[in-house]
C-alpha positions as CSV (number, residue, x, y, z in Angstrom):
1,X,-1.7,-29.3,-61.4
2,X,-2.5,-25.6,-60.8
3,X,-4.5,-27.2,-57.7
4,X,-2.3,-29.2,-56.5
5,X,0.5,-26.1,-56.3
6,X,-2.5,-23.6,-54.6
7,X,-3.1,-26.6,-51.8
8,X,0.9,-26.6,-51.2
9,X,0.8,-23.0,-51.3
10,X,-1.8,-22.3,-48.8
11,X,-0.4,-25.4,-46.5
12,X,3.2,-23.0,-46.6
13,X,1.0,-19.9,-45.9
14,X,-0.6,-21.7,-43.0
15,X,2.7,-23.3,-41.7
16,X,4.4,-19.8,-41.7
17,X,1.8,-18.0,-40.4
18,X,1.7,-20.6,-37.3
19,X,5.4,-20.9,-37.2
20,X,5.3,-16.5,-36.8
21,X,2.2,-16.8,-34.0
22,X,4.2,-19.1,-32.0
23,X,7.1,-16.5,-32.4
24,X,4.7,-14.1,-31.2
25,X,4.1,-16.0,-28.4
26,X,7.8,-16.7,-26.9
27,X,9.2,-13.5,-27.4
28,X,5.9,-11.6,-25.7
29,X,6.2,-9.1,-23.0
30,X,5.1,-10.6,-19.7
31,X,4.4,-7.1,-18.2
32,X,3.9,-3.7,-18.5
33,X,4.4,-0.8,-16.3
34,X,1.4,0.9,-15.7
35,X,2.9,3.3,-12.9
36,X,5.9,4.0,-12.0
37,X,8.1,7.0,-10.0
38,X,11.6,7.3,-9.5
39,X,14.6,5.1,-10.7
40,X,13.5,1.6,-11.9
41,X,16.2,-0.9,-13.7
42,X,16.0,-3.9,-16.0
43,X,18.9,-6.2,-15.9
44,X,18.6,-9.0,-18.9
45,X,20.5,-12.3,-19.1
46,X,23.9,-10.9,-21.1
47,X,24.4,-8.4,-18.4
48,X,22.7,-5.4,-20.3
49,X,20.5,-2.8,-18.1
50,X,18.1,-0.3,-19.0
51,X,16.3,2.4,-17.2
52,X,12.1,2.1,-17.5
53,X,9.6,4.4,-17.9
54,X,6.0,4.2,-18.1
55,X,4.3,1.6,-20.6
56,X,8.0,-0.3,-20.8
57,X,7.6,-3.9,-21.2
58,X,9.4,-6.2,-18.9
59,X,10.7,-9.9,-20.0
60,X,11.4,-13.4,-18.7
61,X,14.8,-13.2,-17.5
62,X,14.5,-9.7,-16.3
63,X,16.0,-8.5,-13.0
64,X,14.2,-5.0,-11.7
65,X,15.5,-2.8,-8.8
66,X,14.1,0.3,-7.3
67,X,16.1,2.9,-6.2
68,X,15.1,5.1,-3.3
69,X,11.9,6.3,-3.0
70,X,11.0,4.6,-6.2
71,X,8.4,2.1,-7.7
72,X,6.8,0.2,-10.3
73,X,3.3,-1.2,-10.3
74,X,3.8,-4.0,-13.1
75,X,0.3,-5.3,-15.4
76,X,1.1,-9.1,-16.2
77,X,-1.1,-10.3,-18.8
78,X,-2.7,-13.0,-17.0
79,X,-4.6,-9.8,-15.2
80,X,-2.0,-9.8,-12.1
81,X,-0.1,-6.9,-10.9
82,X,2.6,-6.6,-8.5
83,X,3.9,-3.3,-7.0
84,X,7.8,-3.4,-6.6
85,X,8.6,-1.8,-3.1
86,X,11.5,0.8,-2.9
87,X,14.6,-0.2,-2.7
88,X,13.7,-3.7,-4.3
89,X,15.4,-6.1,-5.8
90,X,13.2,-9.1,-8.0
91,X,13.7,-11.7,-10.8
92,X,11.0,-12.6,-13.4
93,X,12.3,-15.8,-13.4
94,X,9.4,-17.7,-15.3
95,X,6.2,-16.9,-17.0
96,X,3.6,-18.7,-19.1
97,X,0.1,-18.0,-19.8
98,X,-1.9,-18.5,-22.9
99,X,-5.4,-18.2,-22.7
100,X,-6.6,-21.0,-24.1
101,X,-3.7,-23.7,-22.7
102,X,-4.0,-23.1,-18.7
103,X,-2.6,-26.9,-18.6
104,X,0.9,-24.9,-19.6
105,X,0.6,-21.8,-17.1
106,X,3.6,-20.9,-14.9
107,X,4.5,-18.3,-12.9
108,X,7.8,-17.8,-11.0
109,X,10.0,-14.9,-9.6
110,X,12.3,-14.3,-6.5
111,X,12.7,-11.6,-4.6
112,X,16.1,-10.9,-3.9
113,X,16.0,-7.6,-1.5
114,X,13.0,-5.6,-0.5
115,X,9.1,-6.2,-0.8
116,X,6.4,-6.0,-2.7
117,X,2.7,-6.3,-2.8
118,X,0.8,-8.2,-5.3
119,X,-3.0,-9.2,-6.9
120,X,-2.3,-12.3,-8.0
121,X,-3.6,-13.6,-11.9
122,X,-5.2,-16.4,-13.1
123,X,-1.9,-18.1,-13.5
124,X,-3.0,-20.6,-10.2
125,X,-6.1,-20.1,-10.2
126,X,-6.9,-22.1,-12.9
127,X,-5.5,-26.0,-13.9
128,X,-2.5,-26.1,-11.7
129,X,-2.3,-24.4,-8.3
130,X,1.4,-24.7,-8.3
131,X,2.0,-22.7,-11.3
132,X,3.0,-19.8,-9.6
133,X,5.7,-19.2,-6.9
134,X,6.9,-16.5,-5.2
135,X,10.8,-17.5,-4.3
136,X,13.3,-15.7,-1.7
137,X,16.3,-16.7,-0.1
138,X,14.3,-17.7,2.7
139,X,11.0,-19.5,1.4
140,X,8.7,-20.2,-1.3
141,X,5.1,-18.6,-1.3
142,X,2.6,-20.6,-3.1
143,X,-1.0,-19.0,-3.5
144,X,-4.4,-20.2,-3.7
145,X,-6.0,-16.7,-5.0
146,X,-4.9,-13.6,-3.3
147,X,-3.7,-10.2,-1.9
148,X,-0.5,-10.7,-0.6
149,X,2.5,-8.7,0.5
150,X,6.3,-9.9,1.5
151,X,9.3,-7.9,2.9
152,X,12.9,-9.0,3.5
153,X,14.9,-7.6,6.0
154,X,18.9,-7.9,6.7
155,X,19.8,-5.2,9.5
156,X,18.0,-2.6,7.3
157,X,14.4,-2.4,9.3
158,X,14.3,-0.3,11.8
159,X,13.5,-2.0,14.8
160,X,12.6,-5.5,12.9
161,X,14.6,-9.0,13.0
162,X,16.4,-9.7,9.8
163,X,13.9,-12.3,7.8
164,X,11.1,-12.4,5.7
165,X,7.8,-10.9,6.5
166,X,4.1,-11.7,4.6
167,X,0.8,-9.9,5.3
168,X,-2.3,-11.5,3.7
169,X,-5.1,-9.0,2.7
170,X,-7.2,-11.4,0.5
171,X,-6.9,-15.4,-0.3
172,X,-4.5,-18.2,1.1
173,X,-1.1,-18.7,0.6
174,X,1.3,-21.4,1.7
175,X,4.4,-20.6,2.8
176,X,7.1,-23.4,3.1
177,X,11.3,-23.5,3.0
178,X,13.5,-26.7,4.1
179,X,12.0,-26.6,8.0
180,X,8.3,-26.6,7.3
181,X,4.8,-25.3,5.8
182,X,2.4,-23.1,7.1
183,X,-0.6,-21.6,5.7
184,X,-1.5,-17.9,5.8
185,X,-5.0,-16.5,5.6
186,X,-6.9,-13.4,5.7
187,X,-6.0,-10.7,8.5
188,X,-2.8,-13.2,9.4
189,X,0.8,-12.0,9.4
190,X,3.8,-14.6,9.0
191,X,7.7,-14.6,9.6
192,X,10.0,-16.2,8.4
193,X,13.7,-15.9,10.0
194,X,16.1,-18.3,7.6
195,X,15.6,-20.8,5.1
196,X,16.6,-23.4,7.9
197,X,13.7,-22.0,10.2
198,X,10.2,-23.2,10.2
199,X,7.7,-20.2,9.1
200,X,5.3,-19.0,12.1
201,X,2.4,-17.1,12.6
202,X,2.5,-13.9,14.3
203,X,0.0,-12.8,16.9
204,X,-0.5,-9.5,15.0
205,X,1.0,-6.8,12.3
206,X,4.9,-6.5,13.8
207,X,4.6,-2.9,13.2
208,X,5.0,-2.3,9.0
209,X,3.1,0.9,7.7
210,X,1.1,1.5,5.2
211,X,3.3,1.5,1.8
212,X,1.2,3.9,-1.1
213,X,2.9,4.4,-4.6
214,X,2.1,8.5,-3.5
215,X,4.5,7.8,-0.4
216,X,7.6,7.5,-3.1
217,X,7.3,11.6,-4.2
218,X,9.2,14.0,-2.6
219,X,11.8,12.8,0.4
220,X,9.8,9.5,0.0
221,X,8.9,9.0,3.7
222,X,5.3,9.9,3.2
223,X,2.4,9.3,5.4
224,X,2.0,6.3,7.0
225,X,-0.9,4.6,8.8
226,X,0.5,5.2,12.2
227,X,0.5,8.7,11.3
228,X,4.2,9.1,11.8
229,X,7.4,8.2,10.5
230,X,9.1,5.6,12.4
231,X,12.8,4.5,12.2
232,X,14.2,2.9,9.3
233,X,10.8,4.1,7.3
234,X,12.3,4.1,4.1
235,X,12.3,0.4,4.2
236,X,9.4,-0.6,5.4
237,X,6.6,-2.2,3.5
238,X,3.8,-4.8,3.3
């Protein structure tokens, strides 16, 4: 008898203790910022915000925006970062990764305004390729392993057409909206003018600088790689 109530015991001690791991598991950060300067914002589903600082965790459901000559370089914990541009505006809108199930990894956000840079985790990298997306309003950016950086402009750009611009440093992505698909290597620069419009290659970098998290301190025009600070530098990235 006194067996038989230690086996149910330990089965209850093993079903709780499961039942609080798998807890552990849904409500886990996705990200932490490592680095971070300025004003940065977390929006959450019911509508509540709050300002983050360094080490602050951000959650599925989560909508950040950098102010002005602000950033945040966030640590997912499949390993990948992503640095939120100034003046940004993205949406965690998915995230799944569990070491030991990659057959369940996913990996979406959209970005709403702005850019950002990103070393992409091994959410797509390993099992499914199209775990991870990258959405904006005009295209989805799938990835095969890579360095990648994507800015949106609307009449905010300097000198730029309004659309979406992507740079790729290392990897492959795909780039593709309701008009078409196009590929993107190494050294290649893509644009992207509406969701209607097919993406194309361009013949070279359009003319975005240099973005460095130092370029956010003081009046946050910093230095850039063409050594000076053309129009509309506040908002541009890659």
């Amino acid at each position: 008898m006194q067996l038989i109530q230690s086996l149910k015991l330990t089965s209850a001690t093993l079903i709780a203790a499961a039942l609080l791991f798998s807890a552990d598991l849904a409500f886990a950060a996705a990200a932490v910022v490592t680095n971070m300067n300025g004003t940065i914002s977390a929006q959450k589903a019911d509508g509540s915000v709050r300002l983050l600082s360094q080490k602050s965790e951000v959650n599925v459901g989560d909508v950040l925006t950098t102010e002005k000559n602000s950033f945040a370089r966030l640590k997912f914990t499949d390993g990948g970062e992503i640095t939120v541009r100034p003046e940004t505006t993205i949406t965690i809108d998915n995230y799944t990764f569990e070491e030991t199930r990659p057959e369940q990894d996913s990996f979406v956000f959209g970005l709403l305004k702005g850019g950002f840079r990103t070393i992409t985790g091994l959410v797509g990298k390993r099992g499914n390729r199209d775990a991870y997306r990258a959405n904006s309003p005009t295209a989805t950016i799938g990835i095969r392993g890579t360095d990648y950086g994507s800015l949106l402009c609307h009449a905010n750009c300097g000198k730029l057409p309004d659309g979406q611009y992507i740079d790729v440093k290392q990897g492959k992505i795909n780039v593709s909206n309701r008009a078409g698909a196009l590929d993107v290597e190494v050294g290649q620069f893509a644009y992207v003018k509406d969701a209607d419009t097919a993406p194309v290659l361009l013949p070279g970098d359009p003319g975005l600088p240099e973005f460095r998290e130092e370029d956010t301190a003081g009046n946050g025009l910093g230095t850039f790689i063409t050594g000076v600070v053309p129009e509309g530098a506040g908002c541009y990235v890659n």
